[in-house]
C-alpha positions in Angstrom: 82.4 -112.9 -187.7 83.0 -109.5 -189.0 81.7 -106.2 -186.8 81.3 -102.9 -188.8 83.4 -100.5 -187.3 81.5 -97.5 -185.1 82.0 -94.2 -187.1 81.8 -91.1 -185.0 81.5 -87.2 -186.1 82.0 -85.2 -182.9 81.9 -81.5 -182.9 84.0 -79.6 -180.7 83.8 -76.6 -178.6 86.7 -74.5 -177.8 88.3 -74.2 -174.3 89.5 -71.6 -172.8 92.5 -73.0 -172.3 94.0 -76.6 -172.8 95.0 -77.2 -169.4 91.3 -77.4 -168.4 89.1 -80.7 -168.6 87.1 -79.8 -171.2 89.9 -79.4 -173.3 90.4 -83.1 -174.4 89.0 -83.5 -177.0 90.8 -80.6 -178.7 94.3 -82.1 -177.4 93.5 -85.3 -179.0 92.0 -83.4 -182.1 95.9 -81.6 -182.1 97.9 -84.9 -181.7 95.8 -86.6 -184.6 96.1 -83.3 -187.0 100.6 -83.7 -186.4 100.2 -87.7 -187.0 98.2 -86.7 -190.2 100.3 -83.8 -191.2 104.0 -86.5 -190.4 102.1 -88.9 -192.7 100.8 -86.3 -195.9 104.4 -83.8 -195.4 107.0 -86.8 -194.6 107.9 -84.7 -191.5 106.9 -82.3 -188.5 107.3 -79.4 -190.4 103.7 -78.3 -189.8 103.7 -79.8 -186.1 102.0 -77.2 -183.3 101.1 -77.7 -179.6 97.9 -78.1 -178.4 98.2 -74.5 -176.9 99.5 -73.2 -180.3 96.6 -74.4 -182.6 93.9 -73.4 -180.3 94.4 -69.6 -179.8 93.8 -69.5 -183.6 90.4 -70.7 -183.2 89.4 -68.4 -180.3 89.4 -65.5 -183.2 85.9 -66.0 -184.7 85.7 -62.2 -186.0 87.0 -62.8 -189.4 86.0 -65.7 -190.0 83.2 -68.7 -188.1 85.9 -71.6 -187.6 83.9 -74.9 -186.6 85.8 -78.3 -185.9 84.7 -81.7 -185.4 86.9 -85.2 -184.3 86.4 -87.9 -186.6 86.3 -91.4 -184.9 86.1 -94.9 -185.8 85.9 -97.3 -182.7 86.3 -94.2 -180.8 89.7 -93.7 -181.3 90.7 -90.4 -182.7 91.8 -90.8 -187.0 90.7 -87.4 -188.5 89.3 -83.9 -188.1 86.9 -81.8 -190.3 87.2 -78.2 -190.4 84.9 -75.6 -191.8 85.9 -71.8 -192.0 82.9 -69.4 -193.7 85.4 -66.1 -194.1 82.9 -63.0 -193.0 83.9 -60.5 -195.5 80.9 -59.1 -196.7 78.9 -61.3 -199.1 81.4 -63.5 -199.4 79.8 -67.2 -201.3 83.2 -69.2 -199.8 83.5 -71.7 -197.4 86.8 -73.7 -196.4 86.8 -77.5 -196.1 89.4 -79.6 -194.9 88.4 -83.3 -194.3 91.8 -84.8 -193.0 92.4 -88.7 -192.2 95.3 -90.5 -191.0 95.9 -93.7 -194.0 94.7 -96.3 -191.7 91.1 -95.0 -191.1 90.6 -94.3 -195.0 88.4 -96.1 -197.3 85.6 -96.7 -194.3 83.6 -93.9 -195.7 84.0 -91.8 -192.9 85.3 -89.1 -195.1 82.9 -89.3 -197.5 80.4 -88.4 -194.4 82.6 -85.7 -193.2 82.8 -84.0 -196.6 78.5 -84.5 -197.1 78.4 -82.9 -193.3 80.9 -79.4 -194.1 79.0 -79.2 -197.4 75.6 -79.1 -195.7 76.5 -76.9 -192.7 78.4 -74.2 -196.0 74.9 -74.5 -197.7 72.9 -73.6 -194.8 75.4 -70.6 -194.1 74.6 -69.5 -197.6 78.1 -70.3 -199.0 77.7 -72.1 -202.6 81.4 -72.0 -202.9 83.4 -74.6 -201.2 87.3 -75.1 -201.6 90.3 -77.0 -200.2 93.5 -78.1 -200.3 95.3 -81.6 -200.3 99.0 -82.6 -200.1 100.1 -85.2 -202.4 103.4 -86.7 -201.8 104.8 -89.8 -204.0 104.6 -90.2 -207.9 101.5 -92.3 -209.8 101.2 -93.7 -212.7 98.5 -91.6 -213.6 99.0 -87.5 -212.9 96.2 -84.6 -212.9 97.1 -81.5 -214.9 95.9 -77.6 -213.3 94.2 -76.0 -215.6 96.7 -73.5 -215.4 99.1 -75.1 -217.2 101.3 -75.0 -214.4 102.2 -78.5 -212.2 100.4 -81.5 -212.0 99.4 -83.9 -208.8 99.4 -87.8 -208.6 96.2 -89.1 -209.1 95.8 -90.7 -206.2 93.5 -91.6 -203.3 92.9 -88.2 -202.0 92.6 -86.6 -206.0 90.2 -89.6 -206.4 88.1 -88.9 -203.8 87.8 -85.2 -204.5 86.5 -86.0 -208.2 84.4 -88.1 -207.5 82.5 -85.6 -205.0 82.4 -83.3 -208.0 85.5 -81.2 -206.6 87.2 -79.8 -209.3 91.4 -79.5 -209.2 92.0 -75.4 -209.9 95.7 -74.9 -208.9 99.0 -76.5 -208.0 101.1 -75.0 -204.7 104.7 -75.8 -204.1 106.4 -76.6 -200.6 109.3 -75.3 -201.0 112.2 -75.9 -198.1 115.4 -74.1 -197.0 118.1 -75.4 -195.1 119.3 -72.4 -193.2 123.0 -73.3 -191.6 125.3 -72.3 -194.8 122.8 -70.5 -196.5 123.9 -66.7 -195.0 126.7 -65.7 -197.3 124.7 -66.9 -200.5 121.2 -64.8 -199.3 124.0 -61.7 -198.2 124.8 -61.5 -202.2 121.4 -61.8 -203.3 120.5 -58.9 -201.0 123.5 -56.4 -201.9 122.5 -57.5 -206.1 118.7 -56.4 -205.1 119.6 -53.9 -203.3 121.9 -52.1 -206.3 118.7 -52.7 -208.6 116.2 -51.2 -206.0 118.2 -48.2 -205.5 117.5 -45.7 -203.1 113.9 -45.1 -203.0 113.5 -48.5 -201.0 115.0 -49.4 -197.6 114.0 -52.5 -195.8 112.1 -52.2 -192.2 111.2 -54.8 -189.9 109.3 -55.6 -186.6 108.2 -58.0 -183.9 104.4 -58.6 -183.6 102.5 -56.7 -181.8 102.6 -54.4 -185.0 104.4 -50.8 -183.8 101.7 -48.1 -184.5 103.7 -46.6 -187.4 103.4 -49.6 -189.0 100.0 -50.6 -188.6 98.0 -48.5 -191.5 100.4 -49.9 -194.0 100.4 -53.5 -192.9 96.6 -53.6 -193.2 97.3 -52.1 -196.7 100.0 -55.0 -197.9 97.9 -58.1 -195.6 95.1 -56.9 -197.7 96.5 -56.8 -201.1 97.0 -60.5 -200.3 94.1 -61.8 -201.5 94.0 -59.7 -204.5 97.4 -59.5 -206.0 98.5 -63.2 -205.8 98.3 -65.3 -208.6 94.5 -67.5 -207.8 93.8 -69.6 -211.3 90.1 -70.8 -211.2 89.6 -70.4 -207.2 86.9 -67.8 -205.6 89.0 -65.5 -203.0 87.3 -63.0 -201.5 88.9 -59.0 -201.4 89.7 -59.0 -197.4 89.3 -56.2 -195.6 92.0 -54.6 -192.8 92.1 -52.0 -190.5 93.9 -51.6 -187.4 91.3 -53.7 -185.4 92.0 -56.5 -187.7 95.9 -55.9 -187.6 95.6 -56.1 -183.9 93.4 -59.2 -183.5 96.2 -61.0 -186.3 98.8 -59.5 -183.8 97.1 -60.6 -180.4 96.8 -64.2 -182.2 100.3 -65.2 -182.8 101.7 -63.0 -179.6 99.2 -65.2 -177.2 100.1 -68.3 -178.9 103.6 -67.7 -177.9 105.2 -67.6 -181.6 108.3 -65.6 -182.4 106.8 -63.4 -185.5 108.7 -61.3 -187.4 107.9 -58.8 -190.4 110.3 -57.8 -192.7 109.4 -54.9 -195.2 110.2 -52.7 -198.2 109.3 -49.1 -197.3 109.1 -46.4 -200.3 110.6 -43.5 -199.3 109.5 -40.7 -201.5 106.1 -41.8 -200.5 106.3 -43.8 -196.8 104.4 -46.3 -198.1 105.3 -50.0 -197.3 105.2 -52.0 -200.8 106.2 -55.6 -200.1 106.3 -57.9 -197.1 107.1 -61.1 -196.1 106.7 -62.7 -192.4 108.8 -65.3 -190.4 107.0 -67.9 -187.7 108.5 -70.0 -185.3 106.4 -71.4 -182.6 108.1 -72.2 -178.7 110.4 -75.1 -179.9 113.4 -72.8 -181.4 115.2 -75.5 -182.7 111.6 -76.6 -185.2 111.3 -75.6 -188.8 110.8 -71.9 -189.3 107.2 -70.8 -191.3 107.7 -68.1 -194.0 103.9 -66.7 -194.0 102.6 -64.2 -196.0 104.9 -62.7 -199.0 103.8 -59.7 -201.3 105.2 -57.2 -203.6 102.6 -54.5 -204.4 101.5 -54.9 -208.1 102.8 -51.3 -209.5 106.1 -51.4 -207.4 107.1 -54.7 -209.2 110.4 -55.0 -211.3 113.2 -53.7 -208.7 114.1 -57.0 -207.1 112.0 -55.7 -204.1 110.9 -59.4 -203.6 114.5 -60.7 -203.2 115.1 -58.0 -201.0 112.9 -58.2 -198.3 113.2 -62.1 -197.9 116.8 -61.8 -198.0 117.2 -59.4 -195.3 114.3 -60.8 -193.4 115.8 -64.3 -193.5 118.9 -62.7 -192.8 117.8 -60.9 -189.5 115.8 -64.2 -188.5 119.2 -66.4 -188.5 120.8 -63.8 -186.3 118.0 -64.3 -183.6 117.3 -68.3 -184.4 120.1 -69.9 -185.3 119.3 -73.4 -184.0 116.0 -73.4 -186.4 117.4 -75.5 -189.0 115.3 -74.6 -192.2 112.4 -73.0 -193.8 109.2 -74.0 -195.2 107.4 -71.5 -197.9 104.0 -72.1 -199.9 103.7 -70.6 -204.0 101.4 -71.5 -206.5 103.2 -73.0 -209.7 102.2 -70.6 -211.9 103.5 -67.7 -209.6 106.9 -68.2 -211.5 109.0 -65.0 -210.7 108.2 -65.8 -206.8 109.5 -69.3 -207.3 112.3 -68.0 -209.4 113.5 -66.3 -206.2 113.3 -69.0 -204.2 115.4 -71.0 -206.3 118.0 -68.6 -206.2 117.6 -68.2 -202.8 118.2 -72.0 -202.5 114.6 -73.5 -202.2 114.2 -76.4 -203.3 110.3 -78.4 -203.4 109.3 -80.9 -201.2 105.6 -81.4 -201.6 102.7 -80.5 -203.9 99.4 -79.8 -203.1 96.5 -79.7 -204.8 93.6 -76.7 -204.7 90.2 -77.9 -205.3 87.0 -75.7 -205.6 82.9 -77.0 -206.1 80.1 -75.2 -206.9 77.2 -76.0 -204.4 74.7 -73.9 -206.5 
């Protein structure tokens, strides 16, 4: 006799802390979500502590962050997340319906999805989007739209179609091994540095932001969502200010992550122009995070991008030298990023997929 397996969609509150009991079902959310990400990345790249992933959930001013603990036979296989970003009539909401391969095909994740899309509808969102890794090769591959990288079609890409999500962009994990790598990113600095002359000098600082900084790293974090290449995808125009710098700041400093921001100051103006950030969470021998990078639009052309992730890499070995490589994000179309990269010694790892539907 066969039994149909118990499904379970649990939502989750926040704890204060994960030491206390109510915190267990968040642990076992966090020891699920590194199983899923060894299984989808083909390592621990992405892997964070309990304590790690949860302070970036206590921070519900910029955007409502809900979570729920998918089950079957109450054993932990999956989470569902749902972010609705509160910039001012924003339409977006965030999905991410992640299961480990064992518990697929059970159509627990078709419920998950059917759940986040009711609970974006209700919130007035009629713009839902997400992303999906897809390692291997297929037979069968799905083209962006872009013209720029195509995925496998396979289970995941599947599934997404056939809930009437539609594939908008290809991103590219890129990876760096970092032990060998100093003398080839000291020449590619000293080369963008001869082409950026003198009205650029790099900068850099450990979070919490230093108060000179702070006006002009709310103008570059902003300029995120609008200068960076977005195909067919809905982002919203973020807003920052100092209060928003400083909750970003108070995030990573509480988690206990080594943060570091390298940037490209002009000097005839003062004005910072490019960015990029470094991440490294309490293990200093795990894989480093390169976060946010951004040239501003009208200062592009001097090698300003090569510059700052040069030095900044540069400055980050000096202070973590048993991290043994870095892990970067680009969409395929963003070609002169990726062109850096390559130079700097990138090379990919995984593709993921960026998927958009229209609830209206």
């Amino acid at each position: 006799m066969t039994t149909t397996p118990e499904l379970e969609i649990r939502e989750i509150a926040f704890p204060a802390s994960v030491d206390l009991p109510d915190a267990a079902d968040f642990v076992s959310l966090t020891a699920t979500r590194n199983e899923m990400y060894r299984e989808r990345y083909r390592s621990d790249d992405m892997r964070l502590t309990p304590h790690e992933l949860l302070v970036q959930y206590h921070n519900q001013t910029d955007a409502v962050r809900r979570l729920w603990l998918l089950l079957i036979d109450d054993e932990p296989v999956g989470r569902l997340g749902l972010d609705l970003p509160n910039e001012p009539g924003s339409r977006v909401a965030l999905i991410s319906v992640e299961l480990l391969a064992r518990a697929q095909g059970k159509g627990l994740g078709a419920a998950a999805l059917s759940l986040a899309e009711r609970e974006a509808a209700a919130a007035g969102r009629t713009r839902v989007q997400g992303w999906t890794a897809h390692p291997g090769s297929a037979p069968e591959r799905l083209a962006a739209p872009t013209g720029f990288g195509s995925i496998p079609l396979d289970r995941a890409a599947r599934f997404l179609l056939g809930h009437g999500y539609a594939l908008e962009q290809i991103e590219r994990k890129s990876v760096l091994t970092l032990p060998g790598s100093q003398a080839r990113l000291r020449a590619l600095l000293d080369e963008a540095c001869a082409a950026a002359g003198p009205d650029y000098e790099f900068v850099s600082w450990e979070l919490p932001t230093p108060t000179e900084f702070v006006d002009g790293y709310a103008l570059v974090k902003s300029r995120m969502s609008t200068d960076i290449p977005s195909a067919g995808m809905e982002f919203d125009a973020e807003v920052w200010d100092a209060a928003r710098v400083e909750r970003h700041d108070r995030t990573f400093v509480a988690g206990g992550f080594d943060f570091q921001v390298g940037a490209v100051r002009h000097v005839p103006s003062g004005q910072l122009v490019a960015f990029s950030e470094l991440m490294l969470g309490s293990d200093k021998r795990g894989t480093t995070s390169q976060e946010d990078t951004l040239v501003l639009r009208e200062h592009r052309g001097h090698r300003l991008g090569m510059l700052v992730k040069c030095a900044n890499l540069l400055a980050w070995r000096e202070r973590f030298p048993d991290s043994p490589r870095v892990t970067t994000f680009n969409a395929e179309e963003n070609r002169p990023m990726l062109d850096i990269n390559e130079r700097m010694g990138f090379v990919p790892d995984v593709y993921e997929g960026a998927w958009q539907k229209d609830l209206a």
